[in-house]
C-alpha positions as CSV (number, residue, x, y, z in Angstrom):
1,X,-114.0,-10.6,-186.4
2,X,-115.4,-8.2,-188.7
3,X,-113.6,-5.9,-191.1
4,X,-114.3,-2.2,-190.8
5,X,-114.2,0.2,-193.8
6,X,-113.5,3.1,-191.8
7,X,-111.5,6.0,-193.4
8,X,-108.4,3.8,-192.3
9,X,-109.0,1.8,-195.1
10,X,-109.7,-2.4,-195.0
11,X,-107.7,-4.8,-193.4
12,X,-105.7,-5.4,-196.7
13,X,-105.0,-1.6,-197.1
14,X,-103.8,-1.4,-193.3
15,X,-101.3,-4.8,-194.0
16,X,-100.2,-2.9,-197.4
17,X,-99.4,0.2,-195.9
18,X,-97.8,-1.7,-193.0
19,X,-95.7,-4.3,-195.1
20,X,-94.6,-1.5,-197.8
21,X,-94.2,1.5,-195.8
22,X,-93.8,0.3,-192.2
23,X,-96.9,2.6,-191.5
24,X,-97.4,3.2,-187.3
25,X,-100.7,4.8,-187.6
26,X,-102.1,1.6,-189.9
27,X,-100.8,-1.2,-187.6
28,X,-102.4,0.9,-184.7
29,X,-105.5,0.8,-186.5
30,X,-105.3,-2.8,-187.0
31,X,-104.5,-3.2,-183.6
32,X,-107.6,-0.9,-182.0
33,X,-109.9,-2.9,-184.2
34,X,-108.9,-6.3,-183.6
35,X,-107.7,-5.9,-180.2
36,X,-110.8,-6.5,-178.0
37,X,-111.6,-9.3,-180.1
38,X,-108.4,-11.0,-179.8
39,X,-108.5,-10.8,-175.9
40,X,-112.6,-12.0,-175.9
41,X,-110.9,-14.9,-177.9
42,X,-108.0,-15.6,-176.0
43,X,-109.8,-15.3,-172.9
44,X,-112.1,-17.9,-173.5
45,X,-109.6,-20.2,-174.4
46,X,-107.3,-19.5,-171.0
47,X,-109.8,-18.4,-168.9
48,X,-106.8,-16.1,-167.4
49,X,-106.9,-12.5,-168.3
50,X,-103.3,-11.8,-167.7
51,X,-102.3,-14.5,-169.8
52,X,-104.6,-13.4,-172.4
53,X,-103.4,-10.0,-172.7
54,X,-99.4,-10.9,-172.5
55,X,-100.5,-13.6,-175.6
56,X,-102.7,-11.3,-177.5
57,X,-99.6,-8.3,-177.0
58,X,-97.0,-10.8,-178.3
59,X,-99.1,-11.7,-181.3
60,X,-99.2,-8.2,-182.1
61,X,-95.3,-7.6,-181.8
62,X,-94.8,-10.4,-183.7
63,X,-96.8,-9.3,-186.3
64,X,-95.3,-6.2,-186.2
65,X,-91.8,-8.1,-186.5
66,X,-93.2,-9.9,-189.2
67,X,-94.4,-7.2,-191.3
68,X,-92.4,-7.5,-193.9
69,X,-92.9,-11.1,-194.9
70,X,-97.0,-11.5,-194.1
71,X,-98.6,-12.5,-196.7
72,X,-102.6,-12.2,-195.5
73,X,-105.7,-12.4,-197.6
74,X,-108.0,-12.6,-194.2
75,X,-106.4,-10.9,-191.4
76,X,-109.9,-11.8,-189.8
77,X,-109.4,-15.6,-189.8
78,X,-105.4,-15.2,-189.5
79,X,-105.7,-13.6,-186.0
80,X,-108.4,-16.1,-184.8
81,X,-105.7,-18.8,-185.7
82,X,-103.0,-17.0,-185.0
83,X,-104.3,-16.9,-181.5
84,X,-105.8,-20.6,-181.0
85,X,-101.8,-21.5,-182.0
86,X,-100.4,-18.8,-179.3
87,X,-102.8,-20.2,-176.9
88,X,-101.8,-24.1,-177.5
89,X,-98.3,-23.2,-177.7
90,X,-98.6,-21.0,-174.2
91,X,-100.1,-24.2,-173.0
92,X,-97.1,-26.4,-174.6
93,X,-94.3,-24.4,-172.7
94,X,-96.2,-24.1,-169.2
95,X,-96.5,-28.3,-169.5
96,X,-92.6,-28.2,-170.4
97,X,-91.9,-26.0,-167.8
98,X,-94.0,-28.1,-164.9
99,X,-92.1,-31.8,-166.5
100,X,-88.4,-29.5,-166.0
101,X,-89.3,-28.5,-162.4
102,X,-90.9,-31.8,-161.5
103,X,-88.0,-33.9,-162.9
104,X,-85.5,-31.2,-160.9
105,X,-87.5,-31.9,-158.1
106,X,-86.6,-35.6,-158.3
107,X,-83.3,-35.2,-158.7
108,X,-82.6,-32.9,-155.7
109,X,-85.1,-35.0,-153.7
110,X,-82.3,-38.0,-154.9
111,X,-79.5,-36.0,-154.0
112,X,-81.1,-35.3,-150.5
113,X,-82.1,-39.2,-149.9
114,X,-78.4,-40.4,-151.1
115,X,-76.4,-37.4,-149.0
116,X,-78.7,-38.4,-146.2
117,X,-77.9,-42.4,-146.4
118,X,-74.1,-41.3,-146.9
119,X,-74.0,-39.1,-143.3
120,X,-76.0,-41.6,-141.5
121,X,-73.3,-44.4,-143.4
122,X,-70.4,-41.9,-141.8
123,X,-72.1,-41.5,-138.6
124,X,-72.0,-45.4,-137.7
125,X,-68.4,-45.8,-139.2
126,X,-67.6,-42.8,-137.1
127,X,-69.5,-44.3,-134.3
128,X,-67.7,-47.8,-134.6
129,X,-64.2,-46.6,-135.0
130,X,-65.1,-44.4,-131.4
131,X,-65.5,-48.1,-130.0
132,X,-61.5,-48.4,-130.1
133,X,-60.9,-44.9,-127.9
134,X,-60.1,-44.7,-124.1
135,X,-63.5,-44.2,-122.7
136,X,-62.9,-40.4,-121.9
137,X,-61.2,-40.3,-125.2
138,X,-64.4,-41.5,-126.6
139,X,-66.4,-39.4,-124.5
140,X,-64.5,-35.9,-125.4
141,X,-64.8,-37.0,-129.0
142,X,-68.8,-37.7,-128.9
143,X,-69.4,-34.5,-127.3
144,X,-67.3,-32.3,-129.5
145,X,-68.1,-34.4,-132.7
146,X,-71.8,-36.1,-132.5
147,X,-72.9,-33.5,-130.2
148,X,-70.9,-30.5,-131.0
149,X,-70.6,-29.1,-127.7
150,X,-67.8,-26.4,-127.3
151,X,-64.4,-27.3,-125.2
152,X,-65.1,-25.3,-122.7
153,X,-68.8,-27.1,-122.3
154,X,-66.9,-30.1,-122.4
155,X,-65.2,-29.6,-119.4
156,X,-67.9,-28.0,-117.1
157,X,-69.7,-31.3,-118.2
158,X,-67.1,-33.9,-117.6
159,X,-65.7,-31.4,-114.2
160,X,-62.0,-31.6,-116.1
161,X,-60.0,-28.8,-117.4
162,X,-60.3,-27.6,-120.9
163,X,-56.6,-28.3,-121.7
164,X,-57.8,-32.1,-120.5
165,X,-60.4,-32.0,-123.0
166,X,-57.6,-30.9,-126.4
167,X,-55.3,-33.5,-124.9
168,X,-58.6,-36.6,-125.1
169,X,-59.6,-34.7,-128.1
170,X,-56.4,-34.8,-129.9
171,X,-55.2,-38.2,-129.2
172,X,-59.0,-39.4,-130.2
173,X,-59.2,-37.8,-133.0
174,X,-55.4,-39.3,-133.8
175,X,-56.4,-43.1,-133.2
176,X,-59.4,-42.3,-135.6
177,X,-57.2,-41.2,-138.3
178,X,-55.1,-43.9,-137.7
179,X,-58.0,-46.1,-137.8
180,X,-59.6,-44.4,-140.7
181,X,-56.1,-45.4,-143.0
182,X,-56.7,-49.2,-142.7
């Protein structure tokens, strides 16, 4: 990155004037000189020019941010390793973010496996306590309950009314509670 003496001044003039007297037009200067350079850099380091720009754009606000408090002899060589650390530390938080998701991942995929083991664990105890019903108790109870057909599609099914199919489904349903408690 090469320094340009233009009537702007050198790069230590522009970081004077922009430390000392928060000076727009000298960090814009700064900024139009070093800014295709910094995103030729960047670029070849990321190979993405999205990510490039958003790094090189932050670098500058933080500079900016920092204006105060820089203390620069070679702006030059401060950008160029300004950026390589941007870059790496880009890098550092993408990996961080890709372990978080992956790790997430596991645990829902967990929680899926152990809510799935615990419904098939219900089904069968559900299953073996409808092994102590009536059999059109037990019937009226799989259909509303494993199958979840409606009342009404319980009694076109089994050709009884649907006040036949509350009073089976009812005094199932009791026997399993009953059932359930011991």
């Amino acid at each position: 990155m090469s320094k340009d003496h233009s009537n702007n001044g050198s790069d230590n003039e522009l970081l004077k004037r922009i430390s000392l007297y928060d000076d727009h037009a000298s960090f814009t200067a700064l900024y139009d000189r070093y800014w295709n350079k910094s995103l030729a850099i960047a670029y070849n380091l990321t190979k993405d020019k999205s990510i490039s720009k958003d790094i090189v754009q932050d670098l500058f606000i933080g500079l900016w941010n920092r204006r105060k408090n820089l203390e620069v002899t070679n702006f030059d060589a401060y950008l160029a390793t300004a950026l390589k650390f941007s870059v790496y530390s880009h890098f550092e938080k993408e990996r961080r973010r890709r372990v978080i998701r992956e790790e997430k991942l596991e645990v829902k995929e967990e929680a899926i496996l152990d809510d799935q083991i615990e419904s098939m664990f219900l089904n069968d105890y559900l299953l073996n306590l409808m092994e102590h019903l009536p059999e059109k108790c037990r019937l009226v109870v799989g259909y509303s309950r494993i199958d979840e057909m409606k009342n009404a599609e319980i009694a076109k099914t089994m050709n009884i009314s649907e006040k036949t199919v509350e009073g089976h489904l009812t005094k199932g349903l009791k026997i399993i509670r009953n059932k359930f408690r011991h």
